[in-house]
DSSP file (Angstrom, degrees, kcal/mol; ACC not computed):
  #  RESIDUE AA STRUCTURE BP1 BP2  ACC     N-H-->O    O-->H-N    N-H-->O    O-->H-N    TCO  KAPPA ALPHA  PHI   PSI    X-CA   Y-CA   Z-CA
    1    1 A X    >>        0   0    0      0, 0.0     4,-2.3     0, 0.0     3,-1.1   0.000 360.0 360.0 360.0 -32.2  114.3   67.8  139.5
    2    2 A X  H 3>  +     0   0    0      1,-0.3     4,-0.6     2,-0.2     0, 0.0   0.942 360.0  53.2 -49.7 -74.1  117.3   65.6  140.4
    3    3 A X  H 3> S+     0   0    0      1,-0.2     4,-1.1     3,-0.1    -1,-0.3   0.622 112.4  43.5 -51.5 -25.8  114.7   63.5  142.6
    4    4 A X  H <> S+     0   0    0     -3,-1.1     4,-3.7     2,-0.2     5,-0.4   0.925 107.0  52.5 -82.7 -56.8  112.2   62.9  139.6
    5    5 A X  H >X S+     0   0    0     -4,-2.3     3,-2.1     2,-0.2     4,-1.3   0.698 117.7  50.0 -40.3 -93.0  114.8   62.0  136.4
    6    6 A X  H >X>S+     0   0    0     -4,-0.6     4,-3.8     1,-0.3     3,-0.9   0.571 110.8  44.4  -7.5 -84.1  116.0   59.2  139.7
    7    7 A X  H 3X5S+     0   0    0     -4,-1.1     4,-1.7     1,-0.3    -1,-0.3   0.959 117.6  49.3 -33.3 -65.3  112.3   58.1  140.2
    8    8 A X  H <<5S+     0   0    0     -4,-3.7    -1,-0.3    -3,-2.1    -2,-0.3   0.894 112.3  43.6 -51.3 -36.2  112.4   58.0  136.4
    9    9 A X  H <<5S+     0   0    0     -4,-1.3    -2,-0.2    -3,-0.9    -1,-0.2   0.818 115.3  47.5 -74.6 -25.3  115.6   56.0  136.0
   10   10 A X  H  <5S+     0   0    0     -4,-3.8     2,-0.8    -5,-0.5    -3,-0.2   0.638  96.4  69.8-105.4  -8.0  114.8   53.4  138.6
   11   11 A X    ><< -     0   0    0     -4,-1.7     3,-3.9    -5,-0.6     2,-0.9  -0.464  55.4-167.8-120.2  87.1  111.2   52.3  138.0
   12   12 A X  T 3> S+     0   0    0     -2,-0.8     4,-0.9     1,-0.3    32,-0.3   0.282  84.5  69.0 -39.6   9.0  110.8   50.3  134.8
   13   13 A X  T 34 S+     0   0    0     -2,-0.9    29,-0.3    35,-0.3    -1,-0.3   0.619  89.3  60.0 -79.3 -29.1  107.4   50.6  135.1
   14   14 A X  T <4 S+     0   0    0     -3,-3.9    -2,-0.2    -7,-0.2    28,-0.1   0.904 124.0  15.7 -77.7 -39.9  107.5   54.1  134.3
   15   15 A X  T  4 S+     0   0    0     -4,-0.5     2,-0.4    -7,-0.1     3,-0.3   0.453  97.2  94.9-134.1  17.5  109.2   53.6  130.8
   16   16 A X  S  < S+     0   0    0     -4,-0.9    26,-0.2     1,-0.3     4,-0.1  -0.784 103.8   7.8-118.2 172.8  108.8   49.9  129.7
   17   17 A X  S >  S+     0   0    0     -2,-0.4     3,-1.3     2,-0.1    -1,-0.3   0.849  82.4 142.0  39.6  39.9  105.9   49.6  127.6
   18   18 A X  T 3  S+     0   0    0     -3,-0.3    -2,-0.1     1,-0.3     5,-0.1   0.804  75.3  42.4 -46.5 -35.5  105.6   53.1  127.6
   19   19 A X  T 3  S+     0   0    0     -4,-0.1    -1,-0.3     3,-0.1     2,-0.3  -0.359 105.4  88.5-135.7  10.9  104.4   52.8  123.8
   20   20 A X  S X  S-     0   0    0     -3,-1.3     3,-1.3    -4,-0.1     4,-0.2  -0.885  80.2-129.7-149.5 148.7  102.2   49.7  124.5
   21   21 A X  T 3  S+     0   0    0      1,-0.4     3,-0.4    -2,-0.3    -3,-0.0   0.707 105.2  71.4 -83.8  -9.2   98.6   49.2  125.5
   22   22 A X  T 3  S+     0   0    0      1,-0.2    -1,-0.4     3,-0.0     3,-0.1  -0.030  80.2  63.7 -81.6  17.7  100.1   46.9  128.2
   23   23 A X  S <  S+     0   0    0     -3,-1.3    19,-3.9    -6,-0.2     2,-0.3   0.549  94.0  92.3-115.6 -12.1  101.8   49.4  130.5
   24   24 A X  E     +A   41   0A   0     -3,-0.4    17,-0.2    17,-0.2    -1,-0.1  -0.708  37.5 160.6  74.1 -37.5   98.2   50.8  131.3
   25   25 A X  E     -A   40   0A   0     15,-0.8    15,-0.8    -2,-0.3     2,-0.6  -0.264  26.8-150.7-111.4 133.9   95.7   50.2  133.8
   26   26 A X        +     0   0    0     13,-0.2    13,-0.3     1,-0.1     3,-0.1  -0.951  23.5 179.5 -89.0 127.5   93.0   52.5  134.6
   27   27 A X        +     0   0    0     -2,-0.6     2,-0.4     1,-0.2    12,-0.2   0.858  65.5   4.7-100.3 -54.0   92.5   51.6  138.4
   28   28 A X        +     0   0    0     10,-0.2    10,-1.1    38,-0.1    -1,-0.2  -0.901  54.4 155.4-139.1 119.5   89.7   53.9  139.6
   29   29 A X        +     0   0    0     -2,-0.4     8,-0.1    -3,-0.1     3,-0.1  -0.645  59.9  94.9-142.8  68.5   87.7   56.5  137.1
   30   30 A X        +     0   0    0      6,-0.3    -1,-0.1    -2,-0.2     7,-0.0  -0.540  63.6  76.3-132.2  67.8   84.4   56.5  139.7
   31   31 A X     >> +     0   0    0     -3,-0.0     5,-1.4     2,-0.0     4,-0.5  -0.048  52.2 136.5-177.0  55.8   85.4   59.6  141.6
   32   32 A X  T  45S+     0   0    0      2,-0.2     5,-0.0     3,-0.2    -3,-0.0   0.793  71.3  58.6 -57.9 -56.8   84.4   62.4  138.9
   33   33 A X  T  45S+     0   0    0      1,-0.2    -1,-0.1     2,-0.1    -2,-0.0   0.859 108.5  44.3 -15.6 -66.1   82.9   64.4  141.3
   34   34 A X  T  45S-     0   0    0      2,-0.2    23,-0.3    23,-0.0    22,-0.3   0.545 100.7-127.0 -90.2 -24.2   86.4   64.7  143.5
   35   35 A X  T  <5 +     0   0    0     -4,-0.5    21,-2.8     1,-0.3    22,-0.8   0.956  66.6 135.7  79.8  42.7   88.5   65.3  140.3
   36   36 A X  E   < -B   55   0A   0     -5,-1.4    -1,-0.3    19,-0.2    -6,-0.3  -0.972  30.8-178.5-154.8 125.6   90.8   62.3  141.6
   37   37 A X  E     -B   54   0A   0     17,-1.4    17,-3.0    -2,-0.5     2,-0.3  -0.917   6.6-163.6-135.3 137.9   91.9   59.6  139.1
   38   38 A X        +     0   0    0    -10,-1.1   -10,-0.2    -2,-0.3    15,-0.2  -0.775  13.5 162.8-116.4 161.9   94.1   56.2  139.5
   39   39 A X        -     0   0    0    -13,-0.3    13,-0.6    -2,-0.3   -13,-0.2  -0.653  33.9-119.5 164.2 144.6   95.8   54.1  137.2
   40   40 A X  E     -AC  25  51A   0    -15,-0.8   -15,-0.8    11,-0.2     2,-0.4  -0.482  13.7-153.3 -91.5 137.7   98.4   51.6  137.3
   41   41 A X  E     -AC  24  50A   0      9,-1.7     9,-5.5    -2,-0.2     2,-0.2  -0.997  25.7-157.4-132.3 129.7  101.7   52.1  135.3
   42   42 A X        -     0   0    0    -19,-3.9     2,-0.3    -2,-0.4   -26,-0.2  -0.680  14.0-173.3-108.7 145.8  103.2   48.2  134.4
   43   43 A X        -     0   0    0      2,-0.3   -30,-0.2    -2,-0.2     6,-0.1  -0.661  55.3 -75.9-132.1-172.2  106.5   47.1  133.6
   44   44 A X  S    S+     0   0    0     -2,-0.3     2,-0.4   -32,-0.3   -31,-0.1   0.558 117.3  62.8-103.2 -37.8  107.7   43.6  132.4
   45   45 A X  S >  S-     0   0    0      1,-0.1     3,-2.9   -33,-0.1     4,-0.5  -0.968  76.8-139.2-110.8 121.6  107.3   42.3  136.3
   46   46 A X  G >  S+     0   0    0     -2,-0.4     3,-1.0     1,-0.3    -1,-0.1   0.734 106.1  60.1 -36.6 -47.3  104.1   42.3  138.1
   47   47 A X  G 3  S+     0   0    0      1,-0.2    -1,-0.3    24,-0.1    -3,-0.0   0.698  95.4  59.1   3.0 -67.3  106.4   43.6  141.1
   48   48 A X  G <  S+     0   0    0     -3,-2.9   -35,-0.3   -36,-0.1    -1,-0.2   0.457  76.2 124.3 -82.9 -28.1  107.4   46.5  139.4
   49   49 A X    <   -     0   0    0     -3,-1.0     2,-0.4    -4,-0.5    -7,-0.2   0.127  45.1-155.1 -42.8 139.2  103.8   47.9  138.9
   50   50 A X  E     -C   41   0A   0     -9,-5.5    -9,-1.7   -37,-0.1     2,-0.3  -0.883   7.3-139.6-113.4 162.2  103.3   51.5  140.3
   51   51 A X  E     -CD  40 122A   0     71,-1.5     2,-1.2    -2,-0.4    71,-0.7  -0.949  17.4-164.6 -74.1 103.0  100.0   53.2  141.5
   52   52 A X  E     - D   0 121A   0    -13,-0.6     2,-0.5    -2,-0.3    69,-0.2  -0.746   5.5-171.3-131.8  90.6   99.7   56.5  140.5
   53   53 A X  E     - D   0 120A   0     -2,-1.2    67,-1.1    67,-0.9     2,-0.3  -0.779   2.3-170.0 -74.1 128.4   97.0   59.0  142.2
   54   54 A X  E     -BD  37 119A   0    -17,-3.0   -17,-1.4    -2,-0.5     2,-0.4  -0.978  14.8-163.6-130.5 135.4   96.1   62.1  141.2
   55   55 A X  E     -B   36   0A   0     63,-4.1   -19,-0.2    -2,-0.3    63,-0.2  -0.954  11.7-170.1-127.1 124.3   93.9   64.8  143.1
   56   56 A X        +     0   0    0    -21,-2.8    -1,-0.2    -2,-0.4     2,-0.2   0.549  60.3  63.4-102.0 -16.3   93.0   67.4  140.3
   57   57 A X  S    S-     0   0    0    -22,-0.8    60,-3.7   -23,-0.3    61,-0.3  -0.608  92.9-100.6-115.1-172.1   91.4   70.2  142.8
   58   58 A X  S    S+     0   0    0     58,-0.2     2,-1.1    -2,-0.2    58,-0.2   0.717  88.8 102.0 -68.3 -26.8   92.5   72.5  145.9
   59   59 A X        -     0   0    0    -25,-0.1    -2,-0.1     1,-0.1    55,-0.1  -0.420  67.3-134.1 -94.3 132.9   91.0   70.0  148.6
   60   60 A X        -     0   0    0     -2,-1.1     2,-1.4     1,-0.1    55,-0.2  -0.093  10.5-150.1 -59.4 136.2   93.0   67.6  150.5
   61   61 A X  E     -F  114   0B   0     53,-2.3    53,-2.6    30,-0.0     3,-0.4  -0.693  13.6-176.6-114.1 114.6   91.9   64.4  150.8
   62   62 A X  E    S+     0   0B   0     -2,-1.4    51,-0.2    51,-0.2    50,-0.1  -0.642  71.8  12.1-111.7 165.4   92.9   62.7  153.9
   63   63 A X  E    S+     0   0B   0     -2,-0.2     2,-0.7     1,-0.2    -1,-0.2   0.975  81.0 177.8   3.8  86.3   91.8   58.7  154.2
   64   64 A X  E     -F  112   0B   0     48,-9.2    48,-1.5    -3,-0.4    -1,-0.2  -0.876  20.9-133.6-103.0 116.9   90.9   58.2  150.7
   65   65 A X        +     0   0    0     -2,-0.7     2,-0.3    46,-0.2    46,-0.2  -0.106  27.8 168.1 -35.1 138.0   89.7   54.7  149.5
   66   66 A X        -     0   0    0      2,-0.1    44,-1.0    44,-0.0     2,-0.6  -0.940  18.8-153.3-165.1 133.1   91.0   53.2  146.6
   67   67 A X  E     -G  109   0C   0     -2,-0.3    42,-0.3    42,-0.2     2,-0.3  -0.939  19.7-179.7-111.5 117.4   90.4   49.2  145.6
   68   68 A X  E     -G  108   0C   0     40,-2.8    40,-2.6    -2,-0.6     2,-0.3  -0.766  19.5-124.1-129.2-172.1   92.9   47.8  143.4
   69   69 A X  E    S-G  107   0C   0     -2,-0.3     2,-0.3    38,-0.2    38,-0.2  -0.930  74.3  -2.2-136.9 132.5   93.3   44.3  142.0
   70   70 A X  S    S+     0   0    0     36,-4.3     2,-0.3    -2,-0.3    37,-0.1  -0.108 104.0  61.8  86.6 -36.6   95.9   42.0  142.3
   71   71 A X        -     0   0    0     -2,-0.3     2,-0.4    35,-0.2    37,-0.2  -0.768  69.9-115.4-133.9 175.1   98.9   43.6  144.3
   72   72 A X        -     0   0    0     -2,-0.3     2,-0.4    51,-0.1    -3,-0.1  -0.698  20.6-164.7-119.2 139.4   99.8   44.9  147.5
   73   73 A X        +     0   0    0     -2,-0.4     3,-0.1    -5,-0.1    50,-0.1  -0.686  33.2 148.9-123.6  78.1  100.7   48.9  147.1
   74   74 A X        +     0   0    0     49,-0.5     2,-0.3    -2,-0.4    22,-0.3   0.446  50.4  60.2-109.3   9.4  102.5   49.2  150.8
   75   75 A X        -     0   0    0     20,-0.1    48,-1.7     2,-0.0     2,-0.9  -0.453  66.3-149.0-148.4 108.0  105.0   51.7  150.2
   76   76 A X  E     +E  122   0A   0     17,-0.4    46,-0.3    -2,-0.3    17,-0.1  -0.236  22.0 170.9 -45.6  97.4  104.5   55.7  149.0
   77   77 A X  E     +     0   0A   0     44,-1.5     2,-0.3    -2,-0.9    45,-0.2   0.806  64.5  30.5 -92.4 -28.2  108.0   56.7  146.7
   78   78 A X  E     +E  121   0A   0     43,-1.3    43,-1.7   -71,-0.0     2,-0.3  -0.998  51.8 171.2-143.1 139.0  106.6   60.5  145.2
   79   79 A X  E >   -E  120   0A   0     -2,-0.3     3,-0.7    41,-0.2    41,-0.2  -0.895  25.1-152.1-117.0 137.6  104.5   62.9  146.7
   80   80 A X  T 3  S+     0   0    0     39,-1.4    40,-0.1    -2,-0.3     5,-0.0   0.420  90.3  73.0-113.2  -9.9  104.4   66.2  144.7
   81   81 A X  T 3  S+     0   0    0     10,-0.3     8,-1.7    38,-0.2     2,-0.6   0.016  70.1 119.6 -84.4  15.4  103.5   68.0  148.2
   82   82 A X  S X >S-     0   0    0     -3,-0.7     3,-3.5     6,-0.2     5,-0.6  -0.825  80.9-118.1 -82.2 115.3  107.0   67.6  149.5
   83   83 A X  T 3>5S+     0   0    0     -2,-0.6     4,-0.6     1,-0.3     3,-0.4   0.610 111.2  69.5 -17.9 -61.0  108.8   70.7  150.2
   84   84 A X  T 345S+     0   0    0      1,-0.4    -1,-0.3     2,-0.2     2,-0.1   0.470  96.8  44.4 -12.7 -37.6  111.1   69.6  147.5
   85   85 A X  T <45S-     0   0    0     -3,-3.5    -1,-0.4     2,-0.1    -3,-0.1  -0.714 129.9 -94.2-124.5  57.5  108.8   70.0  144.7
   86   86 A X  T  45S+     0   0    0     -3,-0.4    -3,-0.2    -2,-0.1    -2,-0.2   0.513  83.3 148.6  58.5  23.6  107.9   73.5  146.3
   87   87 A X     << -     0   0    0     -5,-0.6    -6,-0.1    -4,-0.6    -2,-0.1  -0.653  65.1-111.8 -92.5 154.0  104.7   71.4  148.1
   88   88 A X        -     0   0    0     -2,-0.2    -6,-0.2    -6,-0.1    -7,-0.1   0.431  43.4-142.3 -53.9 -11.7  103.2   72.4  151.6
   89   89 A X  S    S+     0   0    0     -8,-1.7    -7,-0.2     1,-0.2     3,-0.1   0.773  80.8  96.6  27.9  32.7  104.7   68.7  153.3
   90   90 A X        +     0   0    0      1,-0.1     2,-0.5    -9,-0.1    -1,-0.2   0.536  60.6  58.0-113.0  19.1  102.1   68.6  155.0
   91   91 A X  S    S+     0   0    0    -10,-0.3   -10,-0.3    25,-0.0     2,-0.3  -0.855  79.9 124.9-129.7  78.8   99.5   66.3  153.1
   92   92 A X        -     0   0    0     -2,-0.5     2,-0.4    -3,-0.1     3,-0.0  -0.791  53.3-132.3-127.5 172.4  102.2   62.2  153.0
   93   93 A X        +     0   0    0     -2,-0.3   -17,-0.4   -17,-0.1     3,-0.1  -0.815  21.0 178.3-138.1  97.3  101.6   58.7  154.1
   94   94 A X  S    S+     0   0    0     -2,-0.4     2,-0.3     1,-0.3    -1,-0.1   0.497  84.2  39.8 -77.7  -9.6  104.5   57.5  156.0
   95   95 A X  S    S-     0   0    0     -3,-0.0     2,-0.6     2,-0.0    -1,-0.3  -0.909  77.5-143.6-153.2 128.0  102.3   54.6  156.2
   96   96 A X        -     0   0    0    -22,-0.3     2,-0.5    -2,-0.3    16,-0.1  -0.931  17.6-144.3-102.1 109.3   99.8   52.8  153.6
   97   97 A X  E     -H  111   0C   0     14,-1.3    14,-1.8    -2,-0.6     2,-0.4  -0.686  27.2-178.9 -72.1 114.1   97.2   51.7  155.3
   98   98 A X  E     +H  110   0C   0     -2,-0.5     2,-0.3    12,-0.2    12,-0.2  -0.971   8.3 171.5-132.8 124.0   96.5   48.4  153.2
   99   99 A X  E     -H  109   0C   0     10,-2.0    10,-2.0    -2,-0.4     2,-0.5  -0.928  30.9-128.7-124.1 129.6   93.3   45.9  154.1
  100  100 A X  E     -H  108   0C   0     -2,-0.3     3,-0.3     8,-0.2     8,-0.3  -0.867  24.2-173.9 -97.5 125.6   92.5   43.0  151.8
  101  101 A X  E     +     0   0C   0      6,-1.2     2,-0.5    -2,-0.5     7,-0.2   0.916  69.3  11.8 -81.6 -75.9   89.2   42.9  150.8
  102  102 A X  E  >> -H  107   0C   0      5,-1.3     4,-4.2     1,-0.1     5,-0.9  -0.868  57.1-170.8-116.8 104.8   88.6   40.1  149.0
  103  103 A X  T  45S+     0   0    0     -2,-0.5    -1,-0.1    -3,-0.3    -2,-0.0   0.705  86.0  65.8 -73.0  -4.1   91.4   37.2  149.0
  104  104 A X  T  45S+     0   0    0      1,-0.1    -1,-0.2     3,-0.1    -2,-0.0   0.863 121.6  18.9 -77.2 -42.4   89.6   35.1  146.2
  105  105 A X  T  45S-     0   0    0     -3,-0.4   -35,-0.2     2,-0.1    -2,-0.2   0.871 108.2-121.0 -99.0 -26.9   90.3   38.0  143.8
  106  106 A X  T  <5 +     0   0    0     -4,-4.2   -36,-4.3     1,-0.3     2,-0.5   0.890  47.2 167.3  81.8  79.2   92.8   39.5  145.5
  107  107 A X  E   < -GH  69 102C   0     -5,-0.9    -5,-1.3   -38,-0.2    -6,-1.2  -0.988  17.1-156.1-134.7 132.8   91.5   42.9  146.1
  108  108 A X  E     -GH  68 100C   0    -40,-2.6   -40,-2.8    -2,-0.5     2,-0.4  -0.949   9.8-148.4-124.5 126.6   93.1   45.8  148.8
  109  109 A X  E     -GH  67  99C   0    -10,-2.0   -10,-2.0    -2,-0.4     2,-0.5  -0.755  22.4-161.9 -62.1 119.0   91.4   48.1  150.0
  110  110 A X  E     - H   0  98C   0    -44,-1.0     2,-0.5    -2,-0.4   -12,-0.2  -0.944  11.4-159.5-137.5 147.9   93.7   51.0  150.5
  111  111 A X  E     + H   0  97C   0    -14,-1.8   -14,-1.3    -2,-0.5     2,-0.3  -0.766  26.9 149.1-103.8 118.8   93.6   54.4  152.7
  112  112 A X  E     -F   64   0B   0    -48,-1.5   -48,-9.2    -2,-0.5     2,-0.4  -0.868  43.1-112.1-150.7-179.6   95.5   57.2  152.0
  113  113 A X  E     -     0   0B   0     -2,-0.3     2,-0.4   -50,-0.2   -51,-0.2  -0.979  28.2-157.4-121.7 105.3   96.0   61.0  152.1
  114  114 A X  E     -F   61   0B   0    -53,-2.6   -53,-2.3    -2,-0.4   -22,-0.1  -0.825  14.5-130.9 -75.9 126.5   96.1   63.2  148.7
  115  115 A X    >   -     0   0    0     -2,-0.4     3,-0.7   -24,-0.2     2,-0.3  -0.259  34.9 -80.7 -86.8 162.7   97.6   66.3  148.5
  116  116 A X  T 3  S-     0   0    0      1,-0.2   -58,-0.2   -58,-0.2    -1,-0.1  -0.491 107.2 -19.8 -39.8  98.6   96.0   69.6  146.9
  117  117 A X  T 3  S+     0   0    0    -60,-3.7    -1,-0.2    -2,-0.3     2,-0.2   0.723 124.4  97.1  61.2  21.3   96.2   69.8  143.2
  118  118 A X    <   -     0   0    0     -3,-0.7   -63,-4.1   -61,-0.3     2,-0.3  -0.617  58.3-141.0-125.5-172.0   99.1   67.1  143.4
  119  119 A X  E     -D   54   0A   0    -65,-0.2   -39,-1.4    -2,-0.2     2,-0.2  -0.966   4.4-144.3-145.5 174.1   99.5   63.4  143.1
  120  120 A X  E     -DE  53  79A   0    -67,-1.1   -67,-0.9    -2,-0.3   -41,-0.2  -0.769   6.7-145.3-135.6-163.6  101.5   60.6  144.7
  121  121 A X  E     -DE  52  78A   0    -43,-1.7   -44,-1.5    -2,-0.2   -43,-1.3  -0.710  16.1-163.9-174.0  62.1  103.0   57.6  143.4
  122  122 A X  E      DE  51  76A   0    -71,-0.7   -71,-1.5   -46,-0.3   -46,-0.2  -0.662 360.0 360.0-109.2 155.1  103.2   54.1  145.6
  123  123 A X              0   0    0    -48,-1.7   -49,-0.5    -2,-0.3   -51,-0.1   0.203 360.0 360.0 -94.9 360.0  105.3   50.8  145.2
């Protein structure tokens, strides 16, 4: 638990505009099917922004696609399938694969691995 409250203390994204329609973003809500939802949690600096995955069933999803807008998402900080959090450690991204798609809008393509009924959480 020690490792979440931390994750919680240190990323103003996570609790400024918490209360505000500006802290927000749904990022990807086309993947109904897979039970896997994105959405962007904002803080006061464009920087600061997190990425937040979540894979609602039992299958892992290894290189999963995701298009976001505006920022670079290059480094994973929580996976909820780290031994730590009682998860299997075997489903991380030690690397974010990130390809930019379109530089006029500034849109990344990125490829990652989602864990089983968990979510992760990149900076």
């Amino acid at each position: 638990m020690a490792g979440l409250n931390a994750l919680l203390r240190n990323e103003p994204a996570l609790y400024e505009n918490q209360f505000s329609i500006y802290g927000f973003e749904w990022v990807d809500l086309n993947h109904q099917a897979e039970s896997v939802v994105s959405y962007r949690r904002k803080g006061n600096k464009t920087e600061e922004d997190l990425l937040i995955i979540l894979n609602l069933t039992t299958v892992v999803r290894t290189d999963w696609q995701v298009l976001v807008n505006g920022k670079e998402f290059m480094k994973e900080i929580f996976n909820s399938d780290d031994k730590k959090y009682w998860g299997t450690g075997d489903v991380f991204n030690p690397e974010v694969r990130c390809e930019l798609v379109d530089e006029e809008q500034k849109i990344y393509k990125l490829t990652l691995n989602l864990p089983p009924l968990g979510g992760i959480v990149l900076k």
